[in-house]
C-alpha positions as CSV (number, residue, x, y, z in Angstrom):
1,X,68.9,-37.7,-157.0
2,X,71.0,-39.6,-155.0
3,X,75.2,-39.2,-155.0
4,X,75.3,-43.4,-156.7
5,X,73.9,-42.4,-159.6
6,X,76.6,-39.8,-160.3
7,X,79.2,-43.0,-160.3
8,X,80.6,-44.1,-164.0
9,X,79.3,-48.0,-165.0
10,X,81.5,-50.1,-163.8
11,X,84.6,-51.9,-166.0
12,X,83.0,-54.7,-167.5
13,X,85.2,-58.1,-166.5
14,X,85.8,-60.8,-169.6
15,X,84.2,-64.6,-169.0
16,X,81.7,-63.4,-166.5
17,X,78.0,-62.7,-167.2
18,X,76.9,-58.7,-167.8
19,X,73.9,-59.5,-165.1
20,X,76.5,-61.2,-162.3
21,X,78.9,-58.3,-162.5
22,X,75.9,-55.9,-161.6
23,X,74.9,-58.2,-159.1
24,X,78.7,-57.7,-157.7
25,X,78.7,-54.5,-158.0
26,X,75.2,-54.1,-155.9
27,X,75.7,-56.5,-153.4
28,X,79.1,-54.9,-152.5
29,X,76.7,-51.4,-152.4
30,X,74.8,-53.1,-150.0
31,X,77.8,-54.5,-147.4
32,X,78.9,-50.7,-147.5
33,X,75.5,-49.5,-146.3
34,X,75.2,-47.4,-149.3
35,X,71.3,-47.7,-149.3
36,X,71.3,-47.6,-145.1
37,X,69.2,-44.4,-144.8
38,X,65.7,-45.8,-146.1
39,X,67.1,-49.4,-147.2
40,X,65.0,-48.3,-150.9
41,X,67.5,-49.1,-154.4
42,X,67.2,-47.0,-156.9
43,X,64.4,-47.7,-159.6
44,X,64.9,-50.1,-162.0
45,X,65.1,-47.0,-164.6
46,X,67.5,-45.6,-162.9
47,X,69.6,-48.8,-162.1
48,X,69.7,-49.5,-165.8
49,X,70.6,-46.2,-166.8
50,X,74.0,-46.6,-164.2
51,X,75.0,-49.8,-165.4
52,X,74.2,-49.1,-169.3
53,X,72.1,-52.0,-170.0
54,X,68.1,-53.4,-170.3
55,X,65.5,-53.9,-167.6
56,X,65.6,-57.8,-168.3
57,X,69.2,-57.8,-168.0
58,X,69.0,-55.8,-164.5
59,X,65.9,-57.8,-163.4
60,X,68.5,-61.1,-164.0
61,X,71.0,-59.8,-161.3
62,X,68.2,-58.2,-158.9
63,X,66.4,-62.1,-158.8
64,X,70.2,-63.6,-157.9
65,X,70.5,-60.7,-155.0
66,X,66.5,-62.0,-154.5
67,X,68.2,-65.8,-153.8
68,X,71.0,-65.1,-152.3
69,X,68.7,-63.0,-149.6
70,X,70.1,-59.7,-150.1
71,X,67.2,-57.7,-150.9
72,X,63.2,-58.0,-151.6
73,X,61.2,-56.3,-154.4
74,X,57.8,-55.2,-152.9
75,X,55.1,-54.8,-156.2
76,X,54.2,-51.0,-156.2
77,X,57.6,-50.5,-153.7
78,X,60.9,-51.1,-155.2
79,X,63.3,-52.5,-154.0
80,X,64.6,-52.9,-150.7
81,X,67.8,-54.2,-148.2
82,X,66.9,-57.6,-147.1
83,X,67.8,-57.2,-143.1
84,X,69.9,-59.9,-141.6
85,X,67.1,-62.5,-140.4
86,X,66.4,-62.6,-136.4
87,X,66.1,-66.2,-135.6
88,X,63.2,-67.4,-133.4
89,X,63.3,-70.8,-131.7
90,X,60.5,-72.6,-131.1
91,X,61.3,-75.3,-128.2
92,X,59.8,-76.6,-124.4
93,X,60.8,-73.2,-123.0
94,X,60.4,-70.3,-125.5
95,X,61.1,-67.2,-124.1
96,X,61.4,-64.2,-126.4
97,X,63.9,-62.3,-124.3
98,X,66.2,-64.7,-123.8
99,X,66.1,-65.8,-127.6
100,X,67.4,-62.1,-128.8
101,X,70.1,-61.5,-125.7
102,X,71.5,-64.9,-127.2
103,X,71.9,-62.8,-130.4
104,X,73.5,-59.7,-129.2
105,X,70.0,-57.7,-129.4
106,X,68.3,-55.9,-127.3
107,X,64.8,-56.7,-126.4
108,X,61.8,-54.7,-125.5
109,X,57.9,-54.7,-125.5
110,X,55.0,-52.7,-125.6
111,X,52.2,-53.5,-123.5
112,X,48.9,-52.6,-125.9
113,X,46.0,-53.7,-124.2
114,X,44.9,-55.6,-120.7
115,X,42.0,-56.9,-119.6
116,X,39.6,-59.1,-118.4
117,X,36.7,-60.6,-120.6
118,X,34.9,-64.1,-121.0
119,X,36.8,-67.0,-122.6
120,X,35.5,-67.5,-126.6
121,X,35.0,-71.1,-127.3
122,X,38.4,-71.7,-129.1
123,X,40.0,-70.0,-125.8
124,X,37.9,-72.1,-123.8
125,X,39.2,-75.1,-125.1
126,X,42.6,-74.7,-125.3
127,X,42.7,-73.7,-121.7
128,X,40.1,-76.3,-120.5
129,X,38.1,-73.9,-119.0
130,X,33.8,-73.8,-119.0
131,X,32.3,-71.2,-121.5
132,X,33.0,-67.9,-121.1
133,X,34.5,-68.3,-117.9
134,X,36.7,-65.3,-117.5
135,X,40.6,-64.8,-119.0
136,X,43.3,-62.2,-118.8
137,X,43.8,-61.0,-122.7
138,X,47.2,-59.4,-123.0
139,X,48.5,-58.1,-126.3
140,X,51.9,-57.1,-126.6
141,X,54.2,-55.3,-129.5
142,X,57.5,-57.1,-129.4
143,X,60.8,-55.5,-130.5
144,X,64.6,-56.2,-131.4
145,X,66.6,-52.9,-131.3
146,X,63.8,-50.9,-131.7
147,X,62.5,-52.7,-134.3
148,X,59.1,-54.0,-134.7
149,X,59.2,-58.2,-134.8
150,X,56.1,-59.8,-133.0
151,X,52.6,-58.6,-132.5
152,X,51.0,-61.0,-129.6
153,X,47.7,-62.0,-128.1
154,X,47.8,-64.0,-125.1
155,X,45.1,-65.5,-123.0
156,X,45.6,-66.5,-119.2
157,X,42.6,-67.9,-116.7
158,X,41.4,-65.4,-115.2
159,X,40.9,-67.3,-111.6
160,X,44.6,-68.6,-111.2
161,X,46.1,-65.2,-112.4
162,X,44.0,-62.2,-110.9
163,X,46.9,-60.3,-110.0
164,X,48.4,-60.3,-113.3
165,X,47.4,-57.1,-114.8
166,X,48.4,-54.9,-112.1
167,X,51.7,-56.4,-112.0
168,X,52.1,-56.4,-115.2
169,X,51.3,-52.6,-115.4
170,X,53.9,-52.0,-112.8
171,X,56.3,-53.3,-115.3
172,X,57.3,-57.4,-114.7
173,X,57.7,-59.4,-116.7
174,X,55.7,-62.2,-117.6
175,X,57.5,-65.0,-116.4
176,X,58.5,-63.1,-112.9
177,X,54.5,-62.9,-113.1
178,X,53.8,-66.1,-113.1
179,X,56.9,-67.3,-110.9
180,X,55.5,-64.8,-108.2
181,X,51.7,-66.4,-108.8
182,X,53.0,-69.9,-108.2
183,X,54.4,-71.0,-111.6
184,X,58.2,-71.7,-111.6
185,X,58.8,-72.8,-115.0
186,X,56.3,-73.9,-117.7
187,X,57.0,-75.1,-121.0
188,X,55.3,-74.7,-124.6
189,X,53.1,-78.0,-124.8
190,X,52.4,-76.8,-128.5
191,X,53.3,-74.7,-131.5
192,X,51.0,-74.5,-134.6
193,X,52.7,-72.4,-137.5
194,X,50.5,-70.8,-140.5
195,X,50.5,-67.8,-142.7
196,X,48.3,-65.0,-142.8
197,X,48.5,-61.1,-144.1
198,X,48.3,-58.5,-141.3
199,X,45.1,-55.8,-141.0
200,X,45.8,-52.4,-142.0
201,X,46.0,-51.9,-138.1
202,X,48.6,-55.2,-137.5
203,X,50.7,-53.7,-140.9
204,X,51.1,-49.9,-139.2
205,X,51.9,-51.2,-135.5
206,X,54.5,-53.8,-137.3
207,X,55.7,-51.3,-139.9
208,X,55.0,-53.0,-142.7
209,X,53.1,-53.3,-145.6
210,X,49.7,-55.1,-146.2
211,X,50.7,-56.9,-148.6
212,X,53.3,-58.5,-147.1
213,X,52.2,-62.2,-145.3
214,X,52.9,-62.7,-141.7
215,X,54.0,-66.1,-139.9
216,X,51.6,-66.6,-136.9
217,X,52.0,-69.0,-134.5
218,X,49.2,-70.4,-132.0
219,X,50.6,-71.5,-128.6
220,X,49.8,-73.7,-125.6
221,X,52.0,-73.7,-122.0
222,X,51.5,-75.4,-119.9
223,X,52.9,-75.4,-115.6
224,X,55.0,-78.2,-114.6
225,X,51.8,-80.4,-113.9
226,X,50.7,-80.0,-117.5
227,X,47.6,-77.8,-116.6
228,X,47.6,-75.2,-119.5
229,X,48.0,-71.7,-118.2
230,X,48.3,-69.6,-121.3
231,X,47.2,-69.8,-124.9
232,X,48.0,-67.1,-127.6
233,X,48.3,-65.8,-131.2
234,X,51.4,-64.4,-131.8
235,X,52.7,-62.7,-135.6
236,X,55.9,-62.1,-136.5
237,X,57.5,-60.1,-139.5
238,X,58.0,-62.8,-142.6
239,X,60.8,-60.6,-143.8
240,X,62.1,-60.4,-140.3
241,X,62.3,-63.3,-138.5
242,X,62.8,-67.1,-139.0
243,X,61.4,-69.7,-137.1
244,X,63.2,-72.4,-135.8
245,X,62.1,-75.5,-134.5
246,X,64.1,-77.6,-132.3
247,X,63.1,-81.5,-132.5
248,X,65.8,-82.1,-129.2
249,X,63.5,-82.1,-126.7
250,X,65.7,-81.6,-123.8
251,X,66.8,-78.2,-125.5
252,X,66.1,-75.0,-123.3
């Protein structure tokens, strides 16, 4: 049993609310980083035992910690930190690296799969290409210090970018990639933003659960010409990241 539960209830203050005060008292728990090792609170039993009162009068302060967005309850979990949102910008030039250095984080990814394979019809489409002519498929695990964020599937033609796997697997980026294969800039022509829960696969490489829904976002670029050059999938943590769209238009 964990050292918090050893603590007296706190002095109850006059002319405020039993449910607020614990809600005080919690919150200022969670700015010292009491919980910081797994993130989990205590149960409810054992919340309610520490503060001396009823489930429904702990469940009214745990729903005010819920709005104010300092922690989730996961059913068959408990209840957990909320973690400080990473804000993700959706504009003309979206670039995931450059989005977190803005925010002090660091960046990384991990390259999951590579290859070459004929374009499906919706692929075909979006990149104006004939049936099943071939595409580069990349998939990506996307981080912010360390921690999963983004899980993406991208789709290039295969006859502008041929080199692009190997240089990827030698460790370039993707938009030195496509700078070095003729593209020196290219801007998101489209963002189309839905909700979906993850596969027991998507769930374990985004540590999280299944139960818990995703935001996915399908993307077009485009070069500087307007001939599209990469369409993708990409899902991001719904309790990890918020999605920001920027109506200026002549926003980077």
């Amino acid at each position: 049993m964990t050292d918090h539960l050893h603590f007296a209830p706190p002095a109850r203050r006059s002319g405020v609310s039993v449910w607020r005060q614990i809600a005080d008292t919690l919150a200022e728990d969670i700015r010292n980083r009491r919980y910081s090792d797994t993130g989990r609170l205590p149960s409810e039993t054992e919340l309610s035992a520490r503060f001396g009162v009823n489930r429904h009068t702990l469940r009214q302060a745990v729903n005010a910690l819920q709005s104010e967005g300092l922690l989730r309850v996961e059913q068959g979990r408990g209840m957990f930190v909320q973690q400080a949102l990473v804000s993700y910008p959706l504009s003309r030039r979206t670039r995931f690296s450059e989005n977190l250095q803005r925010q002090g984080l660091l960046p990384a990814k991990q390259w999951l799969t590579a290859r070459s394979q004929p374009a499906g019809e919706r692929v075909a489409r979006e990149l104006r290409l004939a049936p099943k002519e071939p595409v580069l498929m990349v998939e990506n695990l996307s981080e912010a210090n360390g921690q999963p964020l983004s899980l993406m599937t991208a789709y290039y033609p295969a006859a502008r970018f041929g080199a692009m796997l190997e240089m990827l697997g030698e460790g370039t980026s993707t938009t030195e990639v496509l700078r070095r294969l003729g593209v020196e800039d290219y801007l998101r022509a489209e963002s189309r933003i839905t909700t979906q829960m993850p596969s027991e696969e998507t769930a374990r490489l985004l540590r999280q659960p299944v139960t818990r829904p995703l935001l996915c976002v399908e993307s077009l670029d485009v070069d500087l010409q307007g001939v599209p050059i990469k369409f993708g999938e990409t899902v991001f943590c719904g309790d990890r990241v918020q999605l920001c769209v920027c109506m200026d238009q002549t926003a980077p």
